[in-house]
N, C-alpha and C positions, 0 to 999 in steps of 0.2 A: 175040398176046393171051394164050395159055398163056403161053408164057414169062414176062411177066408175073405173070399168077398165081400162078408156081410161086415168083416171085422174092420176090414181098409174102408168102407163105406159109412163106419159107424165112427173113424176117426179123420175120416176127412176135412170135416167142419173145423175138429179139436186144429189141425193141423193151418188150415186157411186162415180160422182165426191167430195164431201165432206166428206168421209171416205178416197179417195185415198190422201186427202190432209192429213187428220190427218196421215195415214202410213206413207210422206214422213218427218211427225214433227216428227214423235217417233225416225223413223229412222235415224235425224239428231240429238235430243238430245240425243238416245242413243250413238252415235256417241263420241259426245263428251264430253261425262259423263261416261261412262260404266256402269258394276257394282259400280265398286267402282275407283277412280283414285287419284296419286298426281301430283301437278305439281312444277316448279320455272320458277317464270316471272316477267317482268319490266314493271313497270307502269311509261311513261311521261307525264309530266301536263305540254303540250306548250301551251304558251301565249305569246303575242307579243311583250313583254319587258323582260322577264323570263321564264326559265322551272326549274320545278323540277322532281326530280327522284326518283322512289320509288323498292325498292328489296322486293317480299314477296314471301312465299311457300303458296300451296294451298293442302286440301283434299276432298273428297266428299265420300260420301256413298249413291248411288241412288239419290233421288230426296229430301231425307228427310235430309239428314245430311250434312253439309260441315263446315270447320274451314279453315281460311284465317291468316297467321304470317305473317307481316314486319317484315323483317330483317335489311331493313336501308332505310333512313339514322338515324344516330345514333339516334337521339332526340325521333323518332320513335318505333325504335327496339325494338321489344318483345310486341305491342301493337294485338290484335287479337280480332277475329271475328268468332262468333259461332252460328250455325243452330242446331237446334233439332228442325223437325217436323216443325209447325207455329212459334218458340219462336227463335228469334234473340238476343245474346247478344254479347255486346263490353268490353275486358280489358284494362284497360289503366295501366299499370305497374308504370307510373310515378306517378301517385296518390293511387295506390294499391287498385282501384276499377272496379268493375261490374256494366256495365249498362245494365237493360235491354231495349229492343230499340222496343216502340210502331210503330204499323202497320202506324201511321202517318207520322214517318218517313222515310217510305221505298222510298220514292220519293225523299228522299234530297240530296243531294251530297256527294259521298261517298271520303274519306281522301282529300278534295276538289279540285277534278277531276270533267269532264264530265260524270261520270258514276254515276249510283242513288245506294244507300244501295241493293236494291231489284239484280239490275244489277247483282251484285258482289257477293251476297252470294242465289242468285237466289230463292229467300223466295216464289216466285209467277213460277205456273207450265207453262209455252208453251203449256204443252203436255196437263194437266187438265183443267184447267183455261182457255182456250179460246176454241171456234169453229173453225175451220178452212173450207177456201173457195180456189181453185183453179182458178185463175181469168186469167188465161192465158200465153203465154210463152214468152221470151226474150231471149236477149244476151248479157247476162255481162261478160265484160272482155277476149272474146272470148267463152265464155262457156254457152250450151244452157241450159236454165233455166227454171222454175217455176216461177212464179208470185203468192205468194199465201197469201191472207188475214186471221188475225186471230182474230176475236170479241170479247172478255171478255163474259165468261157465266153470267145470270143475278146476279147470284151470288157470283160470284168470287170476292176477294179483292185483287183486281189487282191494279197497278198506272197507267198501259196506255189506252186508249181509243181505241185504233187500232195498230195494227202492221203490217207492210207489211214486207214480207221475200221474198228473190229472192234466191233459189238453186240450184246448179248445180245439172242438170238429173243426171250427169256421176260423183256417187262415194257419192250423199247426199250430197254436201260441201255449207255451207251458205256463199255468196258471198256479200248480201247486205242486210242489215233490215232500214225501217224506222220507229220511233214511232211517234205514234200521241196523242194529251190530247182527253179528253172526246166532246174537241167539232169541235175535227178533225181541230186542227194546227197541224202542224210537230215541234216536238219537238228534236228530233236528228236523226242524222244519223248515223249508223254504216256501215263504211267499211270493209270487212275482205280479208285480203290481204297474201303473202307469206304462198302460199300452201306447204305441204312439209307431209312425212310421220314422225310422231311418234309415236313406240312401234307398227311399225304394219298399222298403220290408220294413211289414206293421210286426213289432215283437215288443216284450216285456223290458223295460227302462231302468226300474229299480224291482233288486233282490233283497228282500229280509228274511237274513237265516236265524231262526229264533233257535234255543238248545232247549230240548223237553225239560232237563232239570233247572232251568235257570230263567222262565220263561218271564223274567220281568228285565231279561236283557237281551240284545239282538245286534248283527251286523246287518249294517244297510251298503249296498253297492248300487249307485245310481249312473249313468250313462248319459253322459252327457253330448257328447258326437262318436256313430260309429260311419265307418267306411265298410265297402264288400266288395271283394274281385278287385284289388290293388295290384299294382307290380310290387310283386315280393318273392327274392329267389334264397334258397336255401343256406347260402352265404351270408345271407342277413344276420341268419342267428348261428353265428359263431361265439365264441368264447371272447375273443377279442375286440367283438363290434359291441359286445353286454359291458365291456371293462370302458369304451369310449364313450359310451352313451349319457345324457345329460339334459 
């Protein structure tokens, strides 16, 4: 029976510190998720002989729902991306069809950028989907940090193998994630840069996902106006309101 005691005593810490890490994930995807939120943001696809540029609005409802519209460039426009739940689909207005987009693709590249389908319409949870570990503190960018690892549960159908998040103590703000594949390479980086408040909530404006192998190119998504706690009901993101939208 001591030993016991002494065993639950010796992992109590192990165990506090892994709850406090999950509080600081919630805390930061509530963050910048809300209840409910829209946003308008630019996506660049720099490469080293070309960029291109992309205009889209975004919505989300919790964790479960979100709808993504290009707005340009024209060839583009009116093309969209739709969450319910596990079921991802994509409208392509130019051919007046519906795909729906298997769990195999969520790894691929999303309107061929550095960001994966999963990235962008965030199909896999931070918050459920992984364990989280407190693995020590830093200082990015000035700002004292967290160091915190997140596992994939055994069951999750996740794309990354590991992800490391660095957030600032003061305010939740993610400053820095790396992802890794399943056999622990580094697969991208994400920078998140130009802090600033909107609607209320000081958080990160622009993301540059750089690729380990490629690193003389990168996608930029910058945020232009976001909202938080909108009227938004599940019927929003129907199938039929993604085919109307413009």
């Amino acid at each position: 029976m001591k030993t016991r005691i002494v065993t639950l005593l010796l992992l109590l810490p192990l165990i506090s510190y892994s709850q406090d890490a999950t509080e600081i994930i919630k805390r930061v995807d509530a963050k910048m998720r809300g209840n409910s939120s829209s946003s308008t943001m630019t996506m660049k696809i720099i490469r080293p002989d070309w960029t291109r540029e992309i205009t889209m609005e975004g919505w989300s409802l919790g964790t479960t729902y979100s709808l993504i519209l290009i707005k340009s460039p024209a060839r583009d426009a009116g093309t969209a991306f739709l969450k319910r739940e596990k079921e991802i689909w994509n409208w392509q207005p130019t051919i007046d069809r519906v795909v729906k987009l298997p769990p195999s693709m969520m790894s691929q590249s999303w309107m061929g950028s550095d960001f994966t389908n999963d990235d962008l319409v965030k199909e896999s949870s931070v918050v459920y989907d992984y364990n989280h570990f407190i693995r020590g503190d830093t200082t990015i960018n000035g700002y004292d940090s967290w160091k915190i690892e997140m596992i994939p549960k055994e069951d999750a159908a996740v794309v990354w193998g590991r992800i490391m998040i660095y957030v600032a103590k003061q305010d939740d703000i993610e400053l820095l994630i790396r992802y890794y594949d399943e056999d622990n390479y580094l697969i991208n980086t994400m920078v998140l840069s130009e802090i600033r408040e909107m609607d209320g909530r000081v958080i990160p404006t622009r993301m540059d996902m750089i690729p380990a192998e490629n690193p003389d190119q990168r996608t930029v998504i910058i945020y232009q106006e976001m909202e938080f706690n909108i009227d938004l009901s599940e019927s929003y993101f129907s199938i039929q309101n993604m085919k109307r939208m413009r």
